[in-house]
C-alpha atoms as a printed R data frame, in Angstrom:
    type eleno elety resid chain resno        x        y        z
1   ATOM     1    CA   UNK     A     1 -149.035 -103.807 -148.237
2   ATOM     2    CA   UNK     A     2 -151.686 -101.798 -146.887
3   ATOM     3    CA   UNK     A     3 -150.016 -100.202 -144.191
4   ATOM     4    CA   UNK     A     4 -146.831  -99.362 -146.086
5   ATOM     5    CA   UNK     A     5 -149.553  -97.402 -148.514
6   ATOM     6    CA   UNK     A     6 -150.860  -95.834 -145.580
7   ATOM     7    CA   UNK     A     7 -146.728  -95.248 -144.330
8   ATOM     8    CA   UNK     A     8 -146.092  -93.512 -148.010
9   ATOM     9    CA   UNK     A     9 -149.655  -91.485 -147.551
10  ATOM    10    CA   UNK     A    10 -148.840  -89.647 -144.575
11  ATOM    11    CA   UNK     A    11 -146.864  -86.906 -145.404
12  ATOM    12    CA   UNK     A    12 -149.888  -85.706 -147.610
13  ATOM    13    CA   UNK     A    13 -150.729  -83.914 -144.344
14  ATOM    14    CA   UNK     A    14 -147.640  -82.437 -144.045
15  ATOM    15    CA   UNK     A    15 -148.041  -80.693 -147.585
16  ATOM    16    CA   UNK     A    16 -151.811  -79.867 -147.224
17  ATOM    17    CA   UNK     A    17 -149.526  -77.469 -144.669
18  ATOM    18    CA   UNK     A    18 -147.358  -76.449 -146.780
19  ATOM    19    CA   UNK     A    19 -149.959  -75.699 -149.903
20  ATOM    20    CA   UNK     A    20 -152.254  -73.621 -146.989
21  ATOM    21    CA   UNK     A    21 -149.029  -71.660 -146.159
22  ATOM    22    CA   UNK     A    22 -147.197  -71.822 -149.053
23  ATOM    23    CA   UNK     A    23 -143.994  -72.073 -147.628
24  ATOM    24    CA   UNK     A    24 -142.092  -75.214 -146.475
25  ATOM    25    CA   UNK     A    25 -140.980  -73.736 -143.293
26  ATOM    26    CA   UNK     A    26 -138.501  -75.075 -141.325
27  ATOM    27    CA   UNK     A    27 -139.378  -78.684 -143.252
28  ATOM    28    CA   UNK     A    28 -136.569  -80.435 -144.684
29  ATOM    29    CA   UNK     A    29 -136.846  -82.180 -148.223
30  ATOM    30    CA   UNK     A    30 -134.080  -84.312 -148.307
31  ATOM    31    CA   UNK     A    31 -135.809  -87.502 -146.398
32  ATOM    32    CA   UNK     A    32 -138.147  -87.367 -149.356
33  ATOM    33    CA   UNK     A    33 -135.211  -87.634 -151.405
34  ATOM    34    CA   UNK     A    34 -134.289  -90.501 -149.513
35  ATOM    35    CA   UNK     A    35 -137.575  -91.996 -149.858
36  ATOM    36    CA   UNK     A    36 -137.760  -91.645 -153.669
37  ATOM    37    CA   UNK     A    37 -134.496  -93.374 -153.633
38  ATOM    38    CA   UNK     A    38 -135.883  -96.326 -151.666
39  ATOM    39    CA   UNK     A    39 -139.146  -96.321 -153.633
40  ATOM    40    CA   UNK     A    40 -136.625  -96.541 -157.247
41  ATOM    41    CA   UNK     A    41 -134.515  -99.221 -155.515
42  ATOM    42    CA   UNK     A    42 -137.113 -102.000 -154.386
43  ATOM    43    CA   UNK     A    43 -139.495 -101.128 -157.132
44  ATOM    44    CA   UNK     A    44 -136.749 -102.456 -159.279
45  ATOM    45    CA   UNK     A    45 -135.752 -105.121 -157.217
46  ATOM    46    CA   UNK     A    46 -139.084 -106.165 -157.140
47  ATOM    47    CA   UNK     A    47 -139.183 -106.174 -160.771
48  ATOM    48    CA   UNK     A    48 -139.071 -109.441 -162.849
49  ATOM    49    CA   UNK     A    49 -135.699 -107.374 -164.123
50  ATOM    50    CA   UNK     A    50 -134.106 -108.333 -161.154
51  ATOM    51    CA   UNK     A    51 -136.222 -110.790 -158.960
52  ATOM    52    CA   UNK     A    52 -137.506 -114.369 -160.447
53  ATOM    53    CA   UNK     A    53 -140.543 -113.838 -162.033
54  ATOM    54    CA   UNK     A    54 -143.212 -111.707 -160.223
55  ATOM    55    CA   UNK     A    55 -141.683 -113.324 -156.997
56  ATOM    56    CA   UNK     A    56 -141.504 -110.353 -155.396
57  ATOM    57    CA   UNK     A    57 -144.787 -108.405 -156.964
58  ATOM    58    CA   UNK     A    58 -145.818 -107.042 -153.739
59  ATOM    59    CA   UNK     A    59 -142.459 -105.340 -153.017
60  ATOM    60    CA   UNK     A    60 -142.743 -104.265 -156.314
61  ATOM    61    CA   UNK     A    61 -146.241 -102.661 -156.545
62  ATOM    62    CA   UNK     A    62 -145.607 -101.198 -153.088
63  ATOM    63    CA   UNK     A    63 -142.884  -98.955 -153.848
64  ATOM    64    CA   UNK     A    64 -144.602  -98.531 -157.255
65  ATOM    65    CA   UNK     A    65 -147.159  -96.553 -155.712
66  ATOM    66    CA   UNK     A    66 -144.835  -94.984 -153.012
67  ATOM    67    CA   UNK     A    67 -142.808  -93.684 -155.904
68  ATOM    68    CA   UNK     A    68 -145.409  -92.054 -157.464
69  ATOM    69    CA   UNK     A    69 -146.197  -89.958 -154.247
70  ATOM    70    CA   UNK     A    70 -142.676  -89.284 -153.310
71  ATOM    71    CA   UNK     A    71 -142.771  -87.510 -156.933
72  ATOM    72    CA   UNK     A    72 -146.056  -85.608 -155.997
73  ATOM    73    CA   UNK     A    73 -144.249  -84.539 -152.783
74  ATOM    74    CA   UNK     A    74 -140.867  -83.415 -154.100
75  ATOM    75    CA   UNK     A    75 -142.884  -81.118 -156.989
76  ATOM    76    CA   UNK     A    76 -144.648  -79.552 -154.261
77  ATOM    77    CA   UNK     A    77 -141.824  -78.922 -152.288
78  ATOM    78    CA   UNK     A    78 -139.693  -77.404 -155.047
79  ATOM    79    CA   UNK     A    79 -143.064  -75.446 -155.417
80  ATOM    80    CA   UNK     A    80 -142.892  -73.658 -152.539
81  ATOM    81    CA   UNK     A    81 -139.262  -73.995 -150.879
82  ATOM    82    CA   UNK     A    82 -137.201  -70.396 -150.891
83  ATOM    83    CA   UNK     A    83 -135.242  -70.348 -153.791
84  ATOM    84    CA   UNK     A    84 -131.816  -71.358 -152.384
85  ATOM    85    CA   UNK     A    85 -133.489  -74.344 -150.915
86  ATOM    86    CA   UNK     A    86 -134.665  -75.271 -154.103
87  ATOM    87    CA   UNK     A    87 -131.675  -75.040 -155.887
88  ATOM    88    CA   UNK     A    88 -129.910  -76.981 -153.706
89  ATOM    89    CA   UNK     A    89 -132.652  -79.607 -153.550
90  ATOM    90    CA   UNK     A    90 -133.067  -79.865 -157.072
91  ATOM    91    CA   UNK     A    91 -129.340  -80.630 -157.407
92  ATOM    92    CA   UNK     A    92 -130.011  -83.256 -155.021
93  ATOM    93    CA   UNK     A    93 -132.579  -85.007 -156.772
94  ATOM    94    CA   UNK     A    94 -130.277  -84.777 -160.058
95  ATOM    95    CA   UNK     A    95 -127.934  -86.719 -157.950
96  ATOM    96    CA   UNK     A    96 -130.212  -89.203 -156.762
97  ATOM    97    CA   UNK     A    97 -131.599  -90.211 -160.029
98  ATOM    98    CA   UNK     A    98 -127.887  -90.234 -161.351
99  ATOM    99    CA   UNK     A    99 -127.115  -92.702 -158.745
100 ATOM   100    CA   UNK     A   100 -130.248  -94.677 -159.619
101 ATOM   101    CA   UNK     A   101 -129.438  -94.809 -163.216
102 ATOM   102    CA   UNK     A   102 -125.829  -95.956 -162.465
103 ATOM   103    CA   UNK     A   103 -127.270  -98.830 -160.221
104 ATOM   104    CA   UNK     A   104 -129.687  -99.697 -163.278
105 ATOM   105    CA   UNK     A   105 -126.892  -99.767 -165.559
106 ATOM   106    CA   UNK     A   106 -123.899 -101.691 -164.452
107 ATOM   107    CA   UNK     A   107 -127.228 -104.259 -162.993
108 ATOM   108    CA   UNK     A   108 -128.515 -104.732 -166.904
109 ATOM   109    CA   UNK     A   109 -125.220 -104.450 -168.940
110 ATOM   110    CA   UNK     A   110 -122.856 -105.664 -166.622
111 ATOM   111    CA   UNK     A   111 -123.783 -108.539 -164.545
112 ATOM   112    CA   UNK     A   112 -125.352 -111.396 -165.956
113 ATOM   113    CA   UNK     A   113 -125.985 -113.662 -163.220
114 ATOM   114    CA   UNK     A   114 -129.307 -113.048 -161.558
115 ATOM   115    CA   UNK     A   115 -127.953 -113.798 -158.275
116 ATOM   116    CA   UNK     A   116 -125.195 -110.769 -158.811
117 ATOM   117    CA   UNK     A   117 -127.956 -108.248 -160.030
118 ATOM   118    CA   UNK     A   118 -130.212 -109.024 -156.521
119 ATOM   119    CA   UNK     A   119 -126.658 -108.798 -154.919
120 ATOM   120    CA   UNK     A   120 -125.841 -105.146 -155.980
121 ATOM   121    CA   UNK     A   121 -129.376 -103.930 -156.685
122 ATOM   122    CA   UNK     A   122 -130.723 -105.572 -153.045
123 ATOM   123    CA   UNK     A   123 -127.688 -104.076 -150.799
124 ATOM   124    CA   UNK     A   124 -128.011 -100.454 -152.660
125 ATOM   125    CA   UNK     A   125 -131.867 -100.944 -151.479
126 ATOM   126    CA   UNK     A   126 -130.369 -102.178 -147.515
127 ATOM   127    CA   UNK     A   127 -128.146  -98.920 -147.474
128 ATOM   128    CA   UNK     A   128 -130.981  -96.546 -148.361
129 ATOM   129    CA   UNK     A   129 -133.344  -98.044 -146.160
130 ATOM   130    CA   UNK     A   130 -130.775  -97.862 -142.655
131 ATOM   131    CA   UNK     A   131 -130.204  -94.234 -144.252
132 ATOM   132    CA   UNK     A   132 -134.279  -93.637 -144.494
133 ATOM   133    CA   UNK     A   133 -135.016  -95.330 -140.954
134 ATOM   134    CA   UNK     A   134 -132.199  -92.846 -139.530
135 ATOM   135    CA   UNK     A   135 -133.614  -89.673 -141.062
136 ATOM   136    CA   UNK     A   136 -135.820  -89.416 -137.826
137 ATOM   137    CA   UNK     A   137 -133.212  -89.339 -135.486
138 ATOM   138    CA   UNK     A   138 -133.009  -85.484 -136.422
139 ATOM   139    CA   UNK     A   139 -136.433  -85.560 -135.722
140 ATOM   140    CA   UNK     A   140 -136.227  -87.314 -132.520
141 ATOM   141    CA   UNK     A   141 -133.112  -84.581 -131.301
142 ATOM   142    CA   UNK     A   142 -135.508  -81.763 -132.015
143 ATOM   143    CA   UNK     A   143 -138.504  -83.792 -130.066
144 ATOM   144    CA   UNK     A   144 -135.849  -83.769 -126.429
145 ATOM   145    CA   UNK     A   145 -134.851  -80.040 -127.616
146 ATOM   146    CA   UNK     A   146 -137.890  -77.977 -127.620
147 ATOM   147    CA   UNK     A   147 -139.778  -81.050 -125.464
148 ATOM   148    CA   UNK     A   148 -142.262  -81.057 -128.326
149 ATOM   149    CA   UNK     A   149 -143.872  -84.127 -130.619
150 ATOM   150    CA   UNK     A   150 -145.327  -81.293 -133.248
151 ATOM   151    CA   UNK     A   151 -143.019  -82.417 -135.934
152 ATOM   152    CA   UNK     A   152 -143.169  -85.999 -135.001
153 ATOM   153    CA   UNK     A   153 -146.795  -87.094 -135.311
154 ATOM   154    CA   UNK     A   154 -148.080  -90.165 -133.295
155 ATOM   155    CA   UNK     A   155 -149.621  -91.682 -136.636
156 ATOM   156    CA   UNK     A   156 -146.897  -91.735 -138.449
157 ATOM   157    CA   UNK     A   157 -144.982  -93.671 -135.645
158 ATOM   158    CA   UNK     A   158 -147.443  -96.195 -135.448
159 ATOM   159    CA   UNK     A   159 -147.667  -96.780 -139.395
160 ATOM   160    CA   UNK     A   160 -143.815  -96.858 -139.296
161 ATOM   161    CA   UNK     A   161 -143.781  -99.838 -136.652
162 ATOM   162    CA   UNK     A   162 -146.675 -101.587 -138.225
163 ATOM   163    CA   UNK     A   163 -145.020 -101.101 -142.120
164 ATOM   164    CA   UNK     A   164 -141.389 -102.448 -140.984
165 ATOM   165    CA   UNK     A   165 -142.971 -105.393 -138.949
166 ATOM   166    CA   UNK     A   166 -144.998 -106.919 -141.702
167 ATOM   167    CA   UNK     A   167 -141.878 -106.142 -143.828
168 ATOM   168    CA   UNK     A   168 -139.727 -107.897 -141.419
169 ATOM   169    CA   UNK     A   169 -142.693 -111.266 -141.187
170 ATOM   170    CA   UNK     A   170 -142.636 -110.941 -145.119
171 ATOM   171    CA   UNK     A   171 -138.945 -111.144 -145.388
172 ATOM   172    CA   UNK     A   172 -138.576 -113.490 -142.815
173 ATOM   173    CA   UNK     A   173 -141.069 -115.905 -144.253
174 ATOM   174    CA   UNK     A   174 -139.724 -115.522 -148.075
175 ATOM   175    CA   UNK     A   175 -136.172 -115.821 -146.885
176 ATOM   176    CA   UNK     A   176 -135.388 -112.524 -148.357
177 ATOM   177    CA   UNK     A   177 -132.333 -110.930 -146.285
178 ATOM   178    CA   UNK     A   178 -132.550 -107.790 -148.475
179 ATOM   179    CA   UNK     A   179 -136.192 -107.068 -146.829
180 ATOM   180    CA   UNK     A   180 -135.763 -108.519 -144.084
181 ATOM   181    CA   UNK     A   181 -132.761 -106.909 -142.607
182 ATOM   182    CA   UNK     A   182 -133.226 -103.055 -142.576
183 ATOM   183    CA   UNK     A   183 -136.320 -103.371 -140.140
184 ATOM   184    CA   UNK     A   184 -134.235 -104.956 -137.610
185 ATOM   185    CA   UNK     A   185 -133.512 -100.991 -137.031
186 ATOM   186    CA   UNK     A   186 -136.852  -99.901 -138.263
187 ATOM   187    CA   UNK     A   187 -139.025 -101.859 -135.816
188 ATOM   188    CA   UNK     A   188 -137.040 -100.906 -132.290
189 ATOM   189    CA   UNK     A   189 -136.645  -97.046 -133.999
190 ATOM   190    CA   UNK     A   190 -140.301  -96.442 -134.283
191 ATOM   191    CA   UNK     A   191 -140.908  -98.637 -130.924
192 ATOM   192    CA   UNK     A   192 -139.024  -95.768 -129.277
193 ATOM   193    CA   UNK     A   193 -140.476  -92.943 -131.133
194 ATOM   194    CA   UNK     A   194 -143.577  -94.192 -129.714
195 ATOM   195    CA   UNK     A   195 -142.665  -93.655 -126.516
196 ATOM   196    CA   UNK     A   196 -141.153  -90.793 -126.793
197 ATOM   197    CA   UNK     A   197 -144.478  -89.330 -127.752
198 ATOM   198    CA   UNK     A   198 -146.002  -90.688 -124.833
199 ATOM   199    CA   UNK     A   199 -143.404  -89.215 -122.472
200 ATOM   200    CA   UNK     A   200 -144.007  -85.290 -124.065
201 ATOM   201    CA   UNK     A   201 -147.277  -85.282 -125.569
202 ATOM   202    CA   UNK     A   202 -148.595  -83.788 -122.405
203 ATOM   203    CA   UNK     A   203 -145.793  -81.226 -121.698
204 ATOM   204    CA   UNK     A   204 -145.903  -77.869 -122.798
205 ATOM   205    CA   UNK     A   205 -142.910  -76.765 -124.821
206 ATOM   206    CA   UNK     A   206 -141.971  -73.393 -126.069
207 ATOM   207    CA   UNK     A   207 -142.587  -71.772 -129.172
208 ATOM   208    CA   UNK     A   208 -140.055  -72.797 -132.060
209 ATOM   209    CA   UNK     A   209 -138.770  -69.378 -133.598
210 ATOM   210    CA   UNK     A   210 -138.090  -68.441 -136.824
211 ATOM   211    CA   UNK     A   211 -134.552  -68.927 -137.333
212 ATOM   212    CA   UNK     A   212 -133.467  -70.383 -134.438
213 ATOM   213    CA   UNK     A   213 -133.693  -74.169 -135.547
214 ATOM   214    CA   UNK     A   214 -131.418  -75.410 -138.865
215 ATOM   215    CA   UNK     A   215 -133.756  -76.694 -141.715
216 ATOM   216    CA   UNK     A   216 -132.227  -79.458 -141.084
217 ATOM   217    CA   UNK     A   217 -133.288  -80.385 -137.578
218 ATOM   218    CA   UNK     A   218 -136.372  -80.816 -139.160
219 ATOM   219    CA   UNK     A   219 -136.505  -83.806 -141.643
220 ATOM   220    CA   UNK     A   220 -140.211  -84.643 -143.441
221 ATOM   221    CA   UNK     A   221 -140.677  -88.223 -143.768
222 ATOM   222    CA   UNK     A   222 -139.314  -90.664 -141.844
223 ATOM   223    CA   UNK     A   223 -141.098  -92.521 -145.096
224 ATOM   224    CA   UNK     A   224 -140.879  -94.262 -144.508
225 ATOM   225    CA   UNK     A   225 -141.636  -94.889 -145.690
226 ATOM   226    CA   UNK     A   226 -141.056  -97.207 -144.942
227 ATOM   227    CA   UNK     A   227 -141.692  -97.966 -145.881
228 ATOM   228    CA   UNK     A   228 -140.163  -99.554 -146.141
229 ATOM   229    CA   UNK     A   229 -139.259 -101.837 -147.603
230 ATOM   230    CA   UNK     A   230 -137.640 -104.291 -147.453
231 ATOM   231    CA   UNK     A   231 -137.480 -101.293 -145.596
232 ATOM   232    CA   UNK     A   232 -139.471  -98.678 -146.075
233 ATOM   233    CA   UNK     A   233 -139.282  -98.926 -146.113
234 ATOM   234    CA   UNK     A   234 -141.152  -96.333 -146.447
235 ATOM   235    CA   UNK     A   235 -141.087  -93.864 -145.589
236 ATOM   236    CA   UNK     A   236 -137.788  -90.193 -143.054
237 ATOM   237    CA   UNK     A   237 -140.992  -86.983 -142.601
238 ATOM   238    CA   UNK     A   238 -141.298  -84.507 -140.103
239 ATOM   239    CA   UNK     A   239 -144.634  -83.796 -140.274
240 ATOM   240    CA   UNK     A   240 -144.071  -86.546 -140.937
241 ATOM   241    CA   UNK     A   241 -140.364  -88.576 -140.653
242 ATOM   242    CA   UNK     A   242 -139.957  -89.396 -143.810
243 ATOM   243    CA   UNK     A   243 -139.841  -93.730 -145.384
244 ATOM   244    CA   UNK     A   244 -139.453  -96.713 -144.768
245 ATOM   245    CA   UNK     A   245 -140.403  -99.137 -148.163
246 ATOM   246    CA   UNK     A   246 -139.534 -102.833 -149.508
């Protein structure tokens, strides 16, 4: 549980950043979105609401915490992002916590069998987590473009394959598919991240212009934030990837 804390902590470098410049830059916010998503998903599955008993504490109290920073995160980037960025990112989040609520809903009112509520509540969880693992890949793509690791921080790989291996141990050892299964993708992903910081952290790589990279080749947080959780989860961030939670 440690290292996913540490996973969900690294972006704050990434926003130190973007509080000295006061600008977001070429940073995307979305895999912060993603990671809050995550972080709402296990937190509740984690939840007696959903799990038996405090079965699954640690998952919850995890993503607990990783929630609250994924909120400190998104408030600072609204903060500072140009104002058409923020609009559109604060339609996002609407969206997300829409979805959330939905998920919450149909979970409490609808199904009645624990087994059911894991079932829809667990593979909403799986989905975000392949979709938080696979926010670096934009990352990654930018890395073999400009033959630079500044947006993808050796740190935050290693935290990334350290949080989805003990993820994939501690679903593997409580027979828990729904944390077990997304780091199947997390553990290889930030395996090769790792080495493809090793293979251009030496090279020199030319400057990255204003306006000649989409926001969007840039994703924060991995977050991983991992976190993960059950993935990281978490977790997708480009300073940091940003999540991969449980």
């Amino acid at each position: 549980s440690g290292i996913a804390l540490l996973m969900y902590a690294v972006p704050v470098v990434t926003f130190k950043r973007v509080i000295e410049r006061r600008s977001t830059e070429n940073f995307s916010g979305v895999p912060y979105l993603i990671a809050l998503f995550n972080c709402l998903l296990y937190t509740y599955y984690g939840s007696p609401l959903i799990s038996n008993g405090w079965d699954n504490v640690v998952v919850m109290s995890v993503n607990a915490v990783g929630l609250l920073l994924e909120c400190c995160f998104i408030c600072v980037y609204l903060l500072f992002a140009p104002a058409k960025t923020k609009t559109t990112m604060a339609r996002l989040l609407v969206g997300v916590l829409t979805l959330f609520a939905s998920i919450a809903a149909v979970s409490l009112f609808a199904l009645h069998d624990r087994r059911h509520k894991k079932l829809l509540v667990g593979t909403a969880g799986m989905v975000a987590t392949v979709i938080l693992y696979g926010s670096p890949l934009s990352v990654i793509r930018l890395v073999v473009k400009t033959k630079s690791v500044e947006f993808m921080p050796f740190n935050l790989s290693l935290f990334a394959f350290l949080s989805s291996l003990l993820w994939l141990v501690y679903g593997a050892l409580s027979g828990d598919i729904v944390i077990m299964a997304p780091n199947f993708i997390g553990v290889p992903l930030a395996i090769f991240q790792m080495i493809l910081y090793c293979i251009y952290r030496h090279r020199k790589s030319g400057r990255i212009e204003d306006g000649k990279l989409d926001a969007g080749e840039v994703d924060l947080e991995s977050r991983n934030s991992d976190k993960t959780k059950g993935g990281h989860l978490p977790h997708a961030d480009i300073e940091n990837q940003d999540q991969l939670k449980a």
